[in-house]
Backbone as CSV, one residue per row, in Angstrom:
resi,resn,N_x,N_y,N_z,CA_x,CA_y,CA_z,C_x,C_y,C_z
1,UNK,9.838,-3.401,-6.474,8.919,-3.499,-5.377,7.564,-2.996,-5.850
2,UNK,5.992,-3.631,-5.389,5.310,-3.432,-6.030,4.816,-3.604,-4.857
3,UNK,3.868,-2.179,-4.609,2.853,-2.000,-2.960,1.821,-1.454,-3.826
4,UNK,0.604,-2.155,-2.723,-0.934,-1.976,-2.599,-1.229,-1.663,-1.711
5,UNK,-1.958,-0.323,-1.813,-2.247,0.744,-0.429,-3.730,0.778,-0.552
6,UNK,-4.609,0.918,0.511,-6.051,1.125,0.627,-6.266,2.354,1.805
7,UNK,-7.204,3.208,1.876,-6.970,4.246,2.737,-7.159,3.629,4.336
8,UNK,-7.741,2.734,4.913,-7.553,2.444,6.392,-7.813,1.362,6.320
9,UNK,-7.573,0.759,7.075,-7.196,-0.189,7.961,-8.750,-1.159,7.679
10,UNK,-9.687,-0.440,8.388,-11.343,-0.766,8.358,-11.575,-1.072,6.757
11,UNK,-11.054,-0.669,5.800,-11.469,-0.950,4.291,-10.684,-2.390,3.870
12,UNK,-8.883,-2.473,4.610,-8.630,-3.532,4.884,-9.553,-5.111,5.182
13,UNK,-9.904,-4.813,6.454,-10.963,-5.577,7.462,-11.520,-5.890,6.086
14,UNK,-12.416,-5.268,5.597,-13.780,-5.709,4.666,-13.243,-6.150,3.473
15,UNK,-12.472,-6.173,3.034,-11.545,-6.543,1.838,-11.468,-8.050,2.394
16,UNK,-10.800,-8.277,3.313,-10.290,-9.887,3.669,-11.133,-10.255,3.710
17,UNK,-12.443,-9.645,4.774,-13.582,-10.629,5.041,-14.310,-10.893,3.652
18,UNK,-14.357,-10.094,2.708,-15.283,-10.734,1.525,-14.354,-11.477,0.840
19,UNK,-13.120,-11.260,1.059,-12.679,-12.901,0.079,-12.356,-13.973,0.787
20,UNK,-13.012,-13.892,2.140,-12.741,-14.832,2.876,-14.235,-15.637,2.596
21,UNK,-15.127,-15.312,2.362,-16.647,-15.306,2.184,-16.746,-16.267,0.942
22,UNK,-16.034,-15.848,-0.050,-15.717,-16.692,-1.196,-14.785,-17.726,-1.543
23,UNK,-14.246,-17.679,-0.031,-13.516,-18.987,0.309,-11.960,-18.713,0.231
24,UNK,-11.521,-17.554,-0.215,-10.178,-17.378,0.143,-9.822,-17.600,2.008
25,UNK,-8.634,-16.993,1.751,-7.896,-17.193,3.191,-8.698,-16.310,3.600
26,UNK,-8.206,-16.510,5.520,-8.819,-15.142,6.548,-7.678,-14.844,6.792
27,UNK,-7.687,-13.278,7.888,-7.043,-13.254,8.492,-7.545,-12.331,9.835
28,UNK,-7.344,-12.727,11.260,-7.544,-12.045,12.315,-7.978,-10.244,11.683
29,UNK,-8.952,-9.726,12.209,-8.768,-8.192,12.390,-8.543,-7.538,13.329
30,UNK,-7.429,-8.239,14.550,-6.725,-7.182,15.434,-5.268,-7.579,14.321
31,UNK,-5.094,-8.396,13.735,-3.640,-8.723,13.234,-3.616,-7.687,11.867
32,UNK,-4.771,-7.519,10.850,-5.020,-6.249,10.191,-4.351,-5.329,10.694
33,UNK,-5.406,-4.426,12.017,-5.328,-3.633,12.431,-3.741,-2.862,12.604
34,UNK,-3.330,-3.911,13.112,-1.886,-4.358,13.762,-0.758,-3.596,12.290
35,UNK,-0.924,-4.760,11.638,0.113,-4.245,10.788,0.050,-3.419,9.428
36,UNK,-1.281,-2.887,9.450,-2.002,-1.626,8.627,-0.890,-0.269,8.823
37,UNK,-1.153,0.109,10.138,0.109,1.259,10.028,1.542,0.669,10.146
38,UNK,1.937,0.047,10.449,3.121,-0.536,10.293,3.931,-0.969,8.820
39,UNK,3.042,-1.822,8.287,3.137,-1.543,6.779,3.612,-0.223,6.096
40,UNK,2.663,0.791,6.588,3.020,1.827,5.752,3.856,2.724,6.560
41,UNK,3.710,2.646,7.556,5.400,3.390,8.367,6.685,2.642,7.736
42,UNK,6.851,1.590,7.310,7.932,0.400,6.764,7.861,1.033,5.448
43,UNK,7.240,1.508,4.654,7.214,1.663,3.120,8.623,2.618,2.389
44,UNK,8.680,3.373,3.320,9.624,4.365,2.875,11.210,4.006,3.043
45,UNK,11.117,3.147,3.897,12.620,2.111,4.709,12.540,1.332,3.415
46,UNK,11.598,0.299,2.816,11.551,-0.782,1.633,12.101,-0.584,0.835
47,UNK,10.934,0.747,0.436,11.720,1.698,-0.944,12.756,1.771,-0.837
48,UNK,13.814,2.858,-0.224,14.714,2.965,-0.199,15.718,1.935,-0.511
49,UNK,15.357,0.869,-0.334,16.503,-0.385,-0.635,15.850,-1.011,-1.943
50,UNK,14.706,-0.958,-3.013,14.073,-1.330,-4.048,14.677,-0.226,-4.982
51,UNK,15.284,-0.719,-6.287,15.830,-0.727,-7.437,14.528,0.313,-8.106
52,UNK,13.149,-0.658,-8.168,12.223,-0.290,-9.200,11.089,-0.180,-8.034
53,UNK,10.379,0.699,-7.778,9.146,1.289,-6.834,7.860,1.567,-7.881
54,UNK,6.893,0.554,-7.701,5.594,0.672,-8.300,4.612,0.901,-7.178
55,UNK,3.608,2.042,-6.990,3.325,1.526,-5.345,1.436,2.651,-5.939
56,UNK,0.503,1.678,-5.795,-0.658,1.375,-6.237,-1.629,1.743,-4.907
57,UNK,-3.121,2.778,-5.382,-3.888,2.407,-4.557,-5.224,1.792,-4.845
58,UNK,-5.929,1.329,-3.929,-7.111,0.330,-4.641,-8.261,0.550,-3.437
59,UNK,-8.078,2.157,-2.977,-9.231,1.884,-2.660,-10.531,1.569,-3.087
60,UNK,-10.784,2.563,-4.239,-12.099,2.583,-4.839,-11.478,2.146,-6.259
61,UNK,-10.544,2.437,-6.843,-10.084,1.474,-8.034,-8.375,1.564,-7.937
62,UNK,-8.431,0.676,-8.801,-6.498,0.556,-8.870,-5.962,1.438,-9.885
63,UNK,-5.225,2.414,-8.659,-4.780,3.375,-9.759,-3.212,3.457,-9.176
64,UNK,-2.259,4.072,-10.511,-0.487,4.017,-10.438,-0.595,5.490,-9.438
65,UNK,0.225,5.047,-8.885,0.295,6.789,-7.878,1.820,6.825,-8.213
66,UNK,2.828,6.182,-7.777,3.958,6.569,-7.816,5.235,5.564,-8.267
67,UNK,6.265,5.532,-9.397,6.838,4.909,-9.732,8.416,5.455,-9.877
68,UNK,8.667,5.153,-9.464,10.689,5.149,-9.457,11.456,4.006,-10.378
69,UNK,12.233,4.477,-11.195,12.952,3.330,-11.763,14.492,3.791,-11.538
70,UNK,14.917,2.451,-10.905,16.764,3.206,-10.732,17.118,4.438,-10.207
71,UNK,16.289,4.736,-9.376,16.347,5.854,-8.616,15.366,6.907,-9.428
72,UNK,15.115,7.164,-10.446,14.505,8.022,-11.331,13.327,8.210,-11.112
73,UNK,12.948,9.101,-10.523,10.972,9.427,-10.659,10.537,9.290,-11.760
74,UNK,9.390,8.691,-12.344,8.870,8.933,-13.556,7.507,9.123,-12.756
75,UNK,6.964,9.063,-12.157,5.444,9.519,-11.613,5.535,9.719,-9.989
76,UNK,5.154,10.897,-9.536,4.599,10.732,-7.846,3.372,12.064,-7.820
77,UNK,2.347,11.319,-7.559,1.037,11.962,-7.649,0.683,11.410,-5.959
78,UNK,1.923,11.224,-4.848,1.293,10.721,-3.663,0.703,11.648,-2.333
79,UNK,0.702,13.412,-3.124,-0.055,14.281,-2.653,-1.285,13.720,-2.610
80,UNK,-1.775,13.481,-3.725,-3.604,13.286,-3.599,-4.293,11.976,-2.751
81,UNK,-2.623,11.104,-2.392,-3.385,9.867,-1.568,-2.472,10.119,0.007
82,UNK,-3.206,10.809,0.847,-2.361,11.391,2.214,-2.339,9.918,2.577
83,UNK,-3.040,9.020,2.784,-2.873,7.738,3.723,-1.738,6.879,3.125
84,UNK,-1.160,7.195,1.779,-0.008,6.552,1.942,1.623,7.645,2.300
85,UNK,2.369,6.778,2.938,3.715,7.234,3.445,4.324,8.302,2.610
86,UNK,4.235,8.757,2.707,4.782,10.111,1.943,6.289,10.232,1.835
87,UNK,6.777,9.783,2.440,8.363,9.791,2.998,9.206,9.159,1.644
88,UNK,8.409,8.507,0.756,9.089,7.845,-0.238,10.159,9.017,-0.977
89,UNK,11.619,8.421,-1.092,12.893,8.434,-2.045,13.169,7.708,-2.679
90,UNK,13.237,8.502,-3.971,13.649,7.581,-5.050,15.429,7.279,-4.820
């Protein structure tokens, strides 16, 4: 399983709209809004059933925060990013 986290919702919004600008897809920003926390309330349920957990944030650049293999931690640095789910088990 391989997740991309951004710190809110609103950084979301502006993310779609500029690649929507360049002609990618749109998508609604109450439907964002919508499933921004939901997404990451769901993350820790996902995990739990994912083998291999790669789970990335991009707000300001793409960086590895936390990786599980076969149950095995090999990285969780997901103190320093509070906006993602914390709840993760390897």
């Amino acid at each position: 399983m391989i997740c991309i986290a951004l710190a809110s919702d609103e950084l979301a919004v502006k993310r779609v709209l500029a690649r929507f600008r360049k002609g990618g897809y749109g998508i609604p920003e109450i439907t964002i809004k919508k499933q921004y926390p939901q997404s990451n309330q769901n993350l820790a349920a996902v995990a739990a059933k994912a083998d291999n957990i790669f789970i990335f944030d991009n707000t300001n650049r793409f960086v590895l925060v936390y990786v599980s293999k076969q149950g095995q931690v090999i990285k969780n640095t997901l103190r320093q990013f509070p906006w993602i789910n914390q709840g993760i088990q390897a």
